[in-house]
C-alpha positions in Angstrom: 98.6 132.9 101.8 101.6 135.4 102.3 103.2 133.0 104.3 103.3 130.2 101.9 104.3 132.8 99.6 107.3 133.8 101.0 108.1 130.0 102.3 108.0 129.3 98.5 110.4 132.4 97.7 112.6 131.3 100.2 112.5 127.5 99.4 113.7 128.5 96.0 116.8 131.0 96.9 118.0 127.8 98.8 117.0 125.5 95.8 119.2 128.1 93.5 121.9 128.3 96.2 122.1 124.7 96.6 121.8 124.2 92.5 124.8 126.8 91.7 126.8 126.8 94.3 126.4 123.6 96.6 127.0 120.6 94.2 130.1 121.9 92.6 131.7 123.5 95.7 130.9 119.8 97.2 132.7 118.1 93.6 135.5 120.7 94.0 136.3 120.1 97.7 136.4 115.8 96.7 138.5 116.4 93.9 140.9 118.1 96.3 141.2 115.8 98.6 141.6 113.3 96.2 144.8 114.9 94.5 146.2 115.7 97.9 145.7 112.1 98.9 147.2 110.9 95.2 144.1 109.0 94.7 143.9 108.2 91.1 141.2 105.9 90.9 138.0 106.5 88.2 135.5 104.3 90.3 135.8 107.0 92.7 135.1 109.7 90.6 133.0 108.2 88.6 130.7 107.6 91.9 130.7 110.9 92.9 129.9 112.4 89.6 126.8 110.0 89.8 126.1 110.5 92.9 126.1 114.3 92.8 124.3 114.2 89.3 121.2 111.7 90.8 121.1 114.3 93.9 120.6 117.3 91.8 117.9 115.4 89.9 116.2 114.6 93.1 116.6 118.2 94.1 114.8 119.3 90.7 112.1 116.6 91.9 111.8 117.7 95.0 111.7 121.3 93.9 109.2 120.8 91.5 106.8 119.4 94.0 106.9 121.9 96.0 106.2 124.9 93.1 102.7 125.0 94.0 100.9 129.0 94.0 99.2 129.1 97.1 96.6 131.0 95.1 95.6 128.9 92.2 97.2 125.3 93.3 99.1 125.6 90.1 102.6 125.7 89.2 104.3 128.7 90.2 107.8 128.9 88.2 106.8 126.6 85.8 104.5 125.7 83.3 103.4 121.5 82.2 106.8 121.5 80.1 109.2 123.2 81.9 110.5 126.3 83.7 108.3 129.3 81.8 111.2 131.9 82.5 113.9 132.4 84.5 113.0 131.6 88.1 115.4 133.5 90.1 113.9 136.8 89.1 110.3 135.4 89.0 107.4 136.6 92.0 104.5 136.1 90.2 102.8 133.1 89.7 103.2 132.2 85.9 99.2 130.9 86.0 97.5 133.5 87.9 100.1 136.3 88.0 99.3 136.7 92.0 100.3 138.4 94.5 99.4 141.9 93.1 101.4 143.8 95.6 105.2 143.4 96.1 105.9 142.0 99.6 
C-alpha cells in the first residue's frame, strides 16, 4: 500500500511539473524558433496550439485514471465532479482520508 502511495505522489509532482511547466516551456521554445526562422505562417501555430492543447487533455485523462487510493479504490485528489481541492498540497485521500501517518 505505501508503495502505491508514494508511486501516486510521485506520478502527480510529474503530472504538475509536466502541466505548469512542460507544455508552455515546449510552446515557448516553437515560437522561438519560429521568429528566428521568420516563419509567419498561422497553420503552424495554429497546429501546435492544438496539438499542445489535445496533449494536456490527454494528460488530464491519463492522470485521472490513475487517481485511484490504494486504500478505498476511490478517487484520491478528486471527487465525481472535479478536483475537490488543490492537489499539489493534497496526501490524503479525499474519500477515506488515509494514510494516517505522514510518510
Amino acid at each position: 500500500m505505501q508503495q502505491q502511495y508514494r508511486q501516486l505522489l510521485k506520478f502527480r509532482t510529474l503530472f504538475i511539473i509536466s502541466a505548469g511547466f512542460g507544455w508552455p516551456l515546449f510552446l515557448w521554445g516553437i515560437f522561438q524558433i519560429m521568429t528566428f526562422f521568420e516563419i509567419r505562417t498561422s497553420i503552424i501555430v495554429l497546429t501546435c496550439l492544438i496539438s499542445a492543447l489535445l496533449s494536456m487533455l490527454f494528460g488530464q485523462l491519463f492522470f485521472l485514471a490513475k487517481d485511484i487510493c490504494p486504500w478505498c479504490k476511490q478517487n484520491f485528489f478528486s471527487t465525481g465532479m472535479g478536483m475537490d481541492s488543490n492537489p499539489l498540497f493534497r496526501k490524503h485521500c479525499v474519500h477515506c482520508k488515509m494514510p494516517k501517518n505522514e510518510t
